[in-house]
C-alpha positions in Angstrom: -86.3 -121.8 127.4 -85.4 -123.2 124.4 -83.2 -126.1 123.4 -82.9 -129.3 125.6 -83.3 -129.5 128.9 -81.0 -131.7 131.0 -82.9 -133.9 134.0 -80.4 -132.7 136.5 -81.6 -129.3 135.9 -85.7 -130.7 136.2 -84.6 -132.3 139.7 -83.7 -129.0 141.7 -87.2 -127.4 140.9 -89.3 -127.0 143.1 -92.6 -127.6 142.2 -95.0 -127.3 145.3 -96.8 -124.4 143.6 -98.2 -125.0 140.4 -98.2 -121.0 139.9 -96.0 -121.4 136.3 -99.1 -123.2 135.2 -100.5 -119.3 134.5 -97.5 -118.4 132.7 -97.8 -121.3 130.2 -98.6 -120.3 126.2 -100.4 -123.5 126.4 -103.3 -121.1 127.9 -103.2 -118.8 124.8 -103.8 -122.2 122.5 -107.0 -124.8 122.0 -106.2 -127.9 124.2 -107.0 -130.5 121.8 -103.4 -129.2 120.3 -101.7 -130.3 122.9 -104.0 -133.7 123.5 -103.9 -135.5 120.0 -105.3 -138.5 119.3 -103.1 -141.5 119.3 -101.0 -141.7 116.0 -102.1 -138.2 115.4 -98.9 -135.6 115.0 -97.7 -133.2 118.2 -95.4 -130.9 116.4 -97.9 -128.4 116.8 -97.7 -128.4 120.6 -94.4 -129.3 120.7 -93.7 -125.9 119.0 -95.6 -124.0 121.6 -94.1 -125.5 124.2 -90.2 -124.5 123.1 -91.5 -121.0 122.8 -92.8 -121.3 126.8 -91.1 -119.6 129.6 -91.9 -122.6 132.3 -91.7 -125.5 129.9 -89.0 -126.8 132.6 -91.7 -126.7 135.3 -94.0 -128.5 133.1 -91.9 -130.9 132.4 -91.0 -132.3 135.6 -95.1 -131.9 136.6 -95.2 -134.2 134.4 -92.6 -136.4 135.2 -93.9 -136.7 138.4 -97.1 -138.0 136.8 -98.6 -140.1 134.1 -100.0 -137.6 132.0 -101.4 -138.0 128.5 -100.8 -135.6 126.2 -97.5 -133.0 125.3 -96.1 -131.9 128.4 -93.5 -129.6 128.6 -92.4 -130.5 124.5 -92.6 -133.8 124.9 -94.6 -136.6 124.5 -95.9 -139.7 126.7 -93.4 -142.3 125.0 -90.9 -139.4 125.4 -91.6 -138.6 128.9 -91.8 -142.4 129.7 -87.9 -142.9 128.5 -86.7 -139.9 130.3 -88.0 -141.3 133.4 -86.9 -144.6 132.6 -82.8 -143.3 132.3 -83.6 -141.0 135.5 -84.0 -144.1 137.5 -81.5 -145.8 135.9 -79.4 -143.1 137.1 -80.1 -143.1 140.1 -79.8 -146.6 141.0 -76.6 -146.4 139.4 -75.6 -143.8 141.4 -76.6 -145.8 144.5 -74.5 -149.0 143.9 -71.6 -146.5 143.2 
């Protein structure tokens, strides 16, 4: 999948099997690309991952989680906003 991915698409996944995890091209790659020291650059990883076939999947595991590292192309700080505007949304949806 290539491109951006929109978080209304990551929220009807459904993620109870972590199966997609053997179809990642993370798997092909050393994991220290995709775990870079802080300040150290993740366009490396981030490359990879836009290539992927489940980088959706990985995405939202990671959502779901704090991970370290590049997670479905993105990074911690990234990961950290788009959960940020994901509960934004959703309480704004509430008081609707």
């Amino acid at each position: 999948m290539n491109g951006p991915i929109g978080l209304d698409s990551l929220a009807s996944l459904d993620l109870t099997s972590l199966a997609w995890k053997e179809q990642g091209l993370c798997r092909e790659v050393d994991a220290d690309v995709f775990f870079p020291e802080r300040g150290q650059p993740s366009t490396e990883a981030k490359e990879i991952c836009m290539m992927c076939p489940v980088r959706t999947e990985c995405l939202e595991y990671a959502l779901g989680r704090t991970e370290h590292g590049v997670w479905g192309g993105t990074s911690e700080r990234q990961r950290q906003k788009m959960q940020g505007r994901r509960v934004r949304a959703h309480w704004n949806r509430a008081s609707a």
